[in-house]
C-alpha positions in Angstrom: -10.0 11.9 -28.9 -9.4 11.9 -25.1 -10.6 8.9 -23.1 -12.8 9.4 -20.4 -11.6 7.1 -17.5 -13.1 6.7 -13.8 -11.3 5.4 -11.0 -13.1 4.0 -8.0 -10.9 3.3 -5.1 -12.7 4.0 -1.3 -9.7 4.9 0.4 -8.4 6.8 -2.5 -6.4 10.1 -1.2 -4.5 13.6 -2.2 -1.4 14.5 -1.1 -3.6 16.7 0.9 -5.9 14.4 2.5 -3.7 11.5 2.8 -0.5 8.5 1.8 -2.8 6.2 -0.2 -1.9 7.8 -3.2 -1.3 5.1 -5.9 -4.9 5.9 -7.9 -3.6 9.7 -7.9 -0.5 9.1 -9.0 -2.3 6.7 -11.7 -4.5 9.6 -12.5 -1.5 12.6 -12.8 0.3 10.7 -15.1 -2.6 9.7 -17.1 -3.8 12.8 -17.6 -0.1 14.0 -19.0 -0.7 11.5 -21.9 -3.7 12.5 -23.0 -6.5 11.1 -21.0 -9.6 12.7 -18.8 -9.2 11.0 -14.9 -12.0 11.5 -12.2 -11.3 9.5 -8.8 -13.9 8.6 -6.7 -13.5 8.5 -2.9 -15.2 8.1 -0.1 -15.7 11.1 2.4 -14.4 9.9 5.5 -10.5 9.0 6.5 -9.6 5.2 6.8 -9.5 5.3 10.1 -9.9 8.9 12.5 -9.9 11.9 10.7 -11.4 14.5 9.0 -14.5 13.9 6.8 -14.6 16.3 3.6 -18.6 16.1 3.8 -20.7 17.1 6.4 -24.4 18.0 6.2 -26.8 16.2 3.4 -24.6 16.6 0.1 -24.3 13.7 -1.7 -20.8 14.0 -3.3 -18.3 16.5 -3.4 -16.1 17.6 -6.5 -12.2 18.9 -5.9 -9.4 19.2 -8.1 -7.3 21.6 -5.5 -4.2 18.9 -6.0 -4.7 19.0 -9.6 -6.8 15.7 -9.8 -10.2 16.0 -10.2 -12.1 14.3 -7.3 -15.7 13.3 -6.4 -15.9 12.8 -2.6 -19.0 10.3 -2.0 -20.4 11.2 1.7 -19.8 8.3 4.3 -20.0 8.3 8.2 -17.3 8.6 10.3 -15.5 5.2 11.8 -12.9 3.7 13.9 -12.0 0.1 13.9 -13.6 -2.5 12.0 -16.7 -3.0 13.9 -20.5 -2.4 12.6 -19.6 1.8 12.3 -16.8 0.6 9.2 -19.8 -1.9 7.9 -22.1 0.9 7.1 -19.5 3.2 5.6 -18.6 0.4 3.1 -22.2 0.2 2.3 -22.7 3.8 2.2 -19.5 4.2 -0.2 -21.1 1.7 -2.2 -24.9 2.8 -2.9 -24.1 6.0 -3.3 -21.7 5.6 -5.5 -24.2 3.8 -8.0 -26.6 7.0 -7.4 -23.7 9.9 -8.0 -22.9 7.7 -11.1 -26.4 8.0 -12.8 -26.0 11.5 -12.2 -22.8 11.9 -14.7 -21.9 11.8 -18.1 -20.8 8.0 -18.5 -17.1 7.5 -19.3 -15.1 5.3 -21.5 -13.9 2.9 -19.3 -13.8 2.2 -15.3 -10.8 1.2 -13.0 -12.5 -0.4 -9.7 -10.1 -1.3 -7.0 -10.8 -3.7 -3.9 -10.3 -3.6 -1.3 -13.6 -4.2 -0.1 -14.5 -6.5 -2.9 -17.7 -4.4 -3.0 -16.1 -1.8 -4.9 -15.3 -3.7 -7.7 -18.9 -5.1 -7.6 -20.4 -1.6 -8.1 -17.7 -0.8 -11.0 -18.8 -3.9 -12.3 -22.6 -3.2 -12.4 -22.0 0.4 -13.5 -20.1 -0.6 -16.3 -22.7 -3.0 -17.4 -25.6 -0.2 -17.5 -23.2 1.9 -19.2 -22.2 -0.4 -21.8 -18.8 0.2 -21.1 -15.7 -2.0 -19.8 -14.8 -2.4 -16.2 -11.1 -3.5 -15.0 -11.3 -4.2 -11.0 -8.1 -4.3 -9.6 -7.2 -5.9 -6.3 -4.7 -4.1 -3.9 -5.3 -6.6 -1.0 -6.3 -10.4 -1.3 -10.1 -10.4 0.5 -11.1 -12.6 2.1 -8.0 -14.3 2.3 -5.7 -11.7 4.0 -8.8 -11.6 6.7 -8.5 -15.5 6.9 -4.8 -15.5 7.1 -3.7 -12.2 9.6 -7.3 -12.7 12.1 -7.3 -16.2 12.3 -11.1 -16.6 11.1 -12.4 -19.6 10.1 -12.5 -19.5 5.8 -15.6 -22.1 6.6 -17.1 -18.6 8.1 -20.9 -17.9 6.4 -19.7 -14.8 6.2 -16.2 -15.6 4.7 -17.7 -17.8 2.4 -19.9 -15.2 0.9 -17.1 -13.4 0.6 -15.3 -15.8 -1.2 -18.1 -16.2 -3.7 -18.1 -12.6 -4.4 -14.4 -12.0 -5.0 -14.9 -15.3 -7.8 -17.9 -13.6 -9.3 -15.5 -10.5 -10.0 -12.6 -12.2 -11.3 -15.5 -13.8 -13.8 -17.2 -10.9 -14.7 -14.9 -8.3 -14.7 -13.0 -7.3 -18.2 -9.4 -7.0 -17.1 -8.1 -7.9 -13.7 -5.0 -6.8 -12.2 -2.9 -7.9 -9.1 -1.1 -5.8 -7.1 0.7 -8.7 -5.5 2.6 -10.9 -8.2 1.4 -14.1 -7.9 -2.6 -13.1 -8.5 -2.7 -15.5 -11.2 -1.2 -18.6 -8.7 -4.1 -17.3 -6.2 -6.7 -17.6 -8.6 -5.4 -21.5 -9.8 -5.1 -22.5 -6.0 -8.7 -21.8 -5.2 -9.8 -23.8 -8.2 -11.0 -21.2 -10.2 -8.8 -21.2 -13.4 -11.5 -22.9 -15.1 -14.2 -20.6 -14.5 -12.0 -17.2 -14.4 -10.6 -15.9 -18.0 -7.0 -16.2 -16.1 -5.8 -14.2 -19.5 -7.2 -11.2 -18.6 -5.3 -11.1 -15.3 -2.3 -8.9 -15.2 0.2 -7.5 -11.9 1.4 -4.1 -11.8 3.4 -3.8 -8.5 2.6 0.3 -6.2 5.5 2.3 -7.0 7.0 5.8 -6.4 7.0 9.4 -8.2 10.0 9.8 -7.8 10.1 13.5 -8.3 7.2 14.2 -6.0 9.8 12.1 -3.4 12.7 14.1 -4.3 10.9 16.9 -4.2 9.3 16.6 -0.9 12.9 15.0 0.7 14.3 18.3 0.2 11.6 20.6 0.7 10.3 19.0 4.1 12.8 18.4 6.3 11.2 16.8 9.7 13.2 18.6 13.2 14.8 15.4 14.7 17.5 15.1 16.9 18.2 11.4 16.6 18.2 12.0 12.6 20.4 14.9 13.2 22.8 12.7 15.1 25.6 11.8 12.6 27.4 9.2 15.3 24.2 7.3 15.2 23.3 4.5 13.3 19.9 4.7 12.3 17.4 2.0 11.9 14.2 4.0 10.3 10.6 1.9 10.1 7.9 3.9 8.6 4.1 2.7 8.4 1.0 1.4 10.8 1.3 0.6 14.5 -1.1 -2.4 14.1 -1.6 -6.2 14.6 -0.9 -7.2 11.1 2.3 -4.6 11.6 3.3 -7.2 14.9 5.5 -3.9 15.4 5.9 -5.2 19.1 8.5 -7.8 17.5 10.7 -4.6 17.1 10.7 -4.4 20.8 12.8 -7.7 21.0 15.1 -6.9 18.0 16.0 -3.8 20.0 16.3 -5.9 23.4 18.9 -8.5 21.7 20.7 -5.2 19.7 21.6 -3.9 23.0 22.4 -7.3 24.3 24.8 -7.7 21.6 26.6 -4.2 22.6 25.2 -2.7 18.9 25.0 1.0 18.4 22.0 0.8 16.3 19.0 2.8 17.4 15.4 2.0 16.2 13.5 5.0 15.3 9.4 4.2 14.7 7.4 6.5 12.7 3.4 5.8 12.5 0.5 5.5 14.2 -2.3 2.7 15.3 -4.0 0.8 17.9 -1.2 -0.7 18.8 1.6 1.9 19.7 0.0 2.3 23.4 1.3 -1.2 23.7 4.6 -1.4 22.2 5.3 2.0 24.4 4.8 -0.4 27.3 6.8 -3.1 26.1 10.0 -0.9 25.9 9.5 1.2 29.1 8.6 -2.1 30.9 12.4 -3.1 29.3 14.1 0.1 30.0 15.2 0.0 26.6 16.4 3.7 25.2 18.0 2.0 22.0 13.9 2.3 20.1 11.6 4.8 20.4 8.1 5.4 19.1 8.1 8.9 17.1 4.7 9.4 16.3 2.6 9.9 13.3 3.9 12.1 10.4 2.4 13.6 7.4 3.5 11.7 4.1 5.7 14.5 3.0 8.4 14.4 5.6 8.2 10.8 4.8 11.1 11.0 2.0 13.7 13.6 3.7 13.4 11.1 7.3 14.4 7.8 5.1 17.1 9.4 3.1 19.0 10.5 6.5 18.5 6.4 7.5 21.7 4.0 7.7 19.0 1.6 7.7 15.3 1.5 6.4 13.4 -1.5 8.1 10.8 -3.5 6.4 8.5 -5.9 8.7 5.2 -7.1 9.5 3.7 -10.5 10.4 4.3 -13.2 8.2 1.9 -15.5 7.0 1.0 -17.9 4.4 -0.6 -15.1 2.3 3.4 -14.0 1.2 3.6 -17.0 -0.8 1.7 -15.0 -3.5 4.6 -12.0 -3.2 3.7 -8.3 -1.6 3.2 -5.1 -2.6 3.9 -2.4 0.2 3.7 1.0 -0.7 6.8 1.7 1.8 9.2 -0.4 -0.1 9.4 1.4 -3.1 9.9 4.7 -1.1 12.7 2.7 0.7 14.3 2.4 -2.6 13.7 6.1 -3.3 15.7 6.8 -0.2 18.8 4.6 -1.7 19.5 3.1 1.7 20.0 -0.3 2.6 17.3 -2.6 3.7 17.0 -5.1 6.1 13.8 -7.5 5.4 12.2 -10.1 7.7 9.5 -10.5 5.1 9.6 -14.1 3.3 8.3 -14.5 -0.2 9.0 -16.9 -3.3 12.7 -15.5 -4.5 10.8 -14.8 -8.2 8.6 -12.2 -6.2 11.6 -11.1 -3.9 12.4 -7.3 -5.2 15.1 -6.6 -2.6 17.1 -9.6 -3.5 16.5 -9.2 -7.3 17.9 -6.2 -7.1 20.4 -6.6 -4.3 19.8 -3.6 -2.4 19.9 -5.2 0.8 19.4 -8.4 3.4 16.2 -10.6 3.7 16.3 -12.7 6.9 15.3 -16.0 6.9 13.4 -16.3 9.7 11.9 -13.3 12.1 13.4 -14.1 15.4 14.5 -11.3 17.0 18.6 -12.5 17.1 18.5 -12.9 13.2 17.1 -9.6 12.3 19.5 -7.8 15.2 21.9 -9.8 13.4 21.6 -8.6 9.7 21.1 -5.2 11.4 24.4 -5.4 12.9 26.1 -6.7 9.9 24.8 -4.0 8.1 26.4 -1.8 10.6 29.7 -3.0 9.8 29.5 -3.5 6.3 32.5 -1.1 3.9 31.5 2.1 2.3 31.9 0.9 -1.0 29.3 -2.2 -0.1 26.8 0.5 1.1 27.1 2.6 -2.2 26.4 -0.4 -4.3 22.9 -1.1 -2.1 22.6 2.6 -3.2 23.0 2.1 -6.3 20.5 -0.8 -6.5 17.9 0.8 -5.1 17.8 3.7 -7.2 17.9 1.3 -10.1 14.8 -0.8 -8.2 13.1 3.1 -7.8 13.2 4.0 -11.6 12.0 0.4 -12.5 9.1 1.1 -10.1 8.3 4.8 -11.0 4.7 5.7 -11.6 5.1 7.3 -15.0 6.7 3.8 -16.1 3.9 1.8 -14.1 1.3 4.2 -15.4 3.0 3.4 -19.4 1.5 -0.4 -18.0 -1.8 0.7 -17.0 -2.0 2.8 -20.1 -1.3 -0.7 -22.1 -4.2 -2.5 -20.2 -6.7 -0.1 -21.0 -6.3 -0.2 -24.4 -6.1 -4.0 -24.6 -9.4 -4.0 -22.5 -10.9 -1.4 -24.7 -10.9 -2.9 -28.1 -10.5 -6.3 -27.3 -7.3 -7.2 -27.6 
């Protein structure tokens, strides 16, 4: 008998709609083996975009990328002031409503964040009777502590806090999309209250045909990709404060200092490209340039044609619990060397378990133009055994064997064991 499972992820997308597409990929490959998947999404775009519902409909059903949908209607936003507030709230009541209008399921997946999400798949699952596993992509509060600089003594914080513990009690399977989920959970002095044996990591991944797929069928018109004497440094994701892709600026100023050949090329889009543009006209730099925004699938064909894919953000004390960034698994995809200026504990470090490229040990500008330029003059052979690794790193992280790990949580949740 097919199980009946509901997913509930707020900024849940299609390939059509959007690159947060972990909960559909889930959902694909669950439904090859067997099960029955319905997603539930909010309306409205993280951040500017289109918004699938308009008018007074409640929800909205699709299946047009082969995943069934329900779209629940939320207001448009930008930023995270009061209009964002209301959406999350919105996402949430009505969620509870369109669920009392359905046939219950067997079993529901609620991801955070916001931590409220998992609070409505927790009290839907109670008045169904049925199990709930909340999993958490992002650490709230404590990634809103750590990259904003708020107070954790913070009223609102602190309810926050006291929410996210009530989850890890009540829900009946946890899992961590970072790898140390279970460390969190001991350092806030919670072990005792939280079943930490129910908690369980499974890392974002890739479908790896979808990238393949995509690499070759959508090839994205660029000269500087084009450009086979170029050495190409590739960075792929959000233009925003927690991205800190201004730093990038300064890697590029002491590349050129250094007489390197390597060229930065910048694909994404946020609130802060406006002032990393500045920042490189301001040092008449032409060695990085800002490309824009891109749809997801052009994504794989413009990291394959890197010498280099770049992974960086901020760092902050949140790392010590390990990462789990959506890019770095297409990075592998691409089978291209990486340069990282992202510290974590070496037993979360992917890039140097696998040894598919250089982690930096520090993020000063001269140490990451450094391993860039190294990396410029490494041998062919050293550069087709990073290929090699990350290939090997892809296939370990491919969503039909991370969905083969979902698949074992459910049934664990499901009858107890």
């Amino acid at each position: 008998m097919k199980k009946n499972v509901w997913i509930f992820n707020h900024y849940a997308n299609t390939p059509r709609t959007g690159a947060f597409l972990r909960h559909y990929n889930f959902s694909k490959y669950l439904m090859r083996k067997g099960y029955n998947v319905r997603v539930f999404s909010a309306s409205s775009a993280h951040g500017p975009g289109e918004n699938l519902i308009r008018g007074n409909t409640l929800y909205y059903d699709d299946d047009g990328c082969g995943v069934p949908f329900t779209y629940i209607k939320t207001g448009d936003y930008t930023g995270n002031g009061p209009k964002r507030i209301l959406n999350i709230c919105a996402y949430y009541f009505r969620l509870i409503r369109v669920a009392r209008l359905l046939t219950p399921p067997d079993i529901i997946i609620a991801s955070s964040a916001p931590l409220s999400t998992c609070h409505a798949g927790i009290k839907i699952a109670k008045l169904f009777k049925i199990p709930c596993i909340c999993e958490l992509r992002d650490l709230w509060p404590e990634s809103i502590v750590e990259y904003y600089r708020i107070n954790p003594g913070n009223i609102f914080i602190k309810c926050l806090y006291r929410l996210e513990k009530w989850i890890y009690r009540h829900a009946d399977g946890l899992i961590f999309t970072m790898p140390g989920g279970l460390n969190y959970i001991r350092d806030k002095g919670w072990a005792n209250a939280v079943d930490v044996s129910k908690a369980r990591h499974i890392n974002n991944g890739v479908d790896l045909p979808q990238f393949y797929s995509d690499a070759a069928q959508w090839v994205f018109p660029d000269a500087d990709l084009d450009n086979g004497a170029l050495f190409k440094v590739v960075y792929t994701g959000a233009i925003r404060k927690v991205n800190a892709v201004e730093d990038l600026v300064a890697v590029a100023k002491a590349l050129n200092d250094a007489k390197s050949g390597a060229k930065l090329l910048i694909w994404g889009a946020g609130n802060r490209a406006k002032d990393v543009r500045a920042a490189i006209r301001q040092l008449g730099l032409t060695n990085i340039v800002l490309k824009g925004n891109v749809e997801k699938r052009f994504i794989p064909g413009i990291l394959k044609r890197a010498d280099i894919n770049l992974l960086h953000w901020r760092q902050t004390d949140i790392m010590r619990y390990g990462m789990s960034a959506n890019k770095l698994f297409d990075y592998f995809a691409a089978g291209k060397p990486i340069v990282s200026d992202v510290s974590v504990p070496p037993e979360y470090d992917l890039i140097e378990r696998y040894r598919c490229g250089a982690v930096t040990p520090n993020q000063s500008p001269e140490t990451v133009a450094g391993a860039i330029a190294k990396m410029e003059r490494c041998s062919k052979e050293r550069r087709a055994q990073y290929r090699d690794a990350a290939l090997t790193a892809a296939r370990a992280y491919d969503f039909s064997r991370l969905t083969d790990e979902l698949i074992a949580i459910i049934e664990a949740v499901e009858y107890g064991g």
